[in-house]
Steps between C-alpha positions, in 0.01 A plus 500: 500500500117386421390173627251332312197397653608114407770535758279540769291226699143560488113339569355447162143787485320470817176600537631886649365721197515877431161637377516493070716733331695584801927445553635592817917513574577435832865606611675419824688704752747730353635642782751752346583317203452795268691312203326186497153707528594665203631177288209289623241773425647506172423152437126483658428798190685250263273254672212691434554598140521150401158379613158560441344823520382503939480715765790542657553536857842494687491446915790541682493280773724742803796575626626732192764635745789418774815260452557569113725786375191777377191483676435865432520481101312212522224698654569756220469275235206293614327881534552556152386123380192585696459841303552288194276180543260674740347096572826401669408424925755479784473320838645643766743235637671462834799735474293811323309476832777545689662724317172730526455480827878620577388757310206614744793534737517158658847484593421131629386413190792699316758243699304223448477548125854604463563119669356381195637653229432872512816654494476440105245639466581807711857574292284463181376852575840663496569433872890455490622219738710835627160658595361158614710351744580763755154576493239377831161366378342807549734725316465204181160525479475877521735427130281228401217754498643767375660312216221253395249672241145550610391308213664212519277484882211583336575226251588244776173627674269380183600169502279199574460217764290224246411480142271222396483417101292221414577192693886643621547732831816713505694585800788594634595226745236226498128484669372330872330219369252461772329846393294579181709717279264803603577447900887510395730707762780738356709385672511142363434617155887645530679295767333169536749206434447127633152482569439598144731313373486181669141496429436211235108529441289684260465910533258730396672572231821432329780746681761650291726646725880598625685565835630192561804403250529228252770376295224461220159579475309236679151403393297299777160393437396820739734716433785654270846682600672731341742667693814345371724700696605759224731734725819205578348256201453749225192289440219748467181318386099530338260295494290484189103436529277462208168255537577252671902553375856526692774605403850694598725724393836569741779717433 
């Protein structure tokens, strides 16, 4: 089902602009959702069609993978969108950090991100709950590695920590507001919570950003969320930039 952008509460235009002749589409954590990737990607081209000729970019603000059914096709198929729309930029969120680093052969890291979803996205590589749960850490991530496709690591490896357009910063979790966005840790840019959130003055820039859910996106004067929970709400959502316009599209 499409929502209309009337259904959702917004500020009127602010004074946060994209550079002329620029649209950017901003989606939220997927986290496995393969289907609603697919059905909302269908409507940001839809989207697209409709308005004036722009360049198009499309950020995807983290955390592609863990808790929903098919993290691993949704790798595959945001690999081929990439191919396709070579202008489309990732973020590397929270959970594709962990997941990489279980991958270097932290087992610590391995149990810590299987804690937090994992196991999903470990059977979406063909690892049977038959093969998984006998198995100790170490003998599941000697599967995870032989199971998970080079390229899909080397695709998780490319991704980015920032990308600034115009007066908008995207990240995956929010910014430390007492540091200039170039003095901003990695660690914050994919974890940080309260401080960020909490914080009620003016930033750098406007942050567009994910991590922490929503039940809608929420547009504060410093900030906008879009991670609207899509793997238990089936709410997968983008935000739509243009000038100094907003708008969203949710599946």
């Amino acid at each position: 089902m499409a929502f209309g952008l009337s259904l959702f509460k917004r500020p009127a235009k602010g004074n946060s602009a994209l550079p002329s002749g620029e649209r950017y589409y901003a989606i939220g954590d997927i986290h496995g959702r393969l289907d609603l990737l697919n059905e909302l990607l269908a409507r940001i081209e839809e989207d697209d069609r409709q308005r004036a000729p722009a360049a198009t970019t499309l950020v995807f603000i983290g955390d592609l993978i863990d808790r929903g059914p098919d993290s691993a096709g949704v790798i595959d198929a945001l690999m081929a969108l990439r191919e396709r729309l070579p202008n489309s930029r990732f973020l590397l969120g929270n959970h594709e950090e962990l997941f990489l680093g279980a991958l270097e052969g932290s087992i610590e890291i391995l149990k810590f991100h299987l804690r937090v979803g994992g196991k999903a996205t470990v059977l979406s590589y063909g690892i049977s709950e038959e093969e998984y749960a006998p198995a100790s850490h170490t003998e599941l991530l000697e599967l995870l590695k032989a199971r998970v496709p080079e390229a899909h690591v080397r695709f998780l490896e490319s991704f980015e920590d920032m990308i600034i357009a115009g007066d908008y910063v995207f990240v995956h979790a929010g910014v430390n507001p007492n540091l200039p966005l170039e003095k901003q840790r990695v660690k914050d840019l994919r974890w940080i919570r309260d401080s960020f959130l909490d914080h009620k003055g003016a930033l750098e820039k406007t942050v567009v950003h994910g991590h922490t859910i929503v039940p809608e996106a929420q547009f504060k004067s410093n900030r906008i969320a879009i991670d609207t929970g899509a793997y238990d709400s089936g709410r997968l959502t983008a935000l739509g930039l243009e000038g100094e316009e907003r708008w969203l599209l949710q599946t």
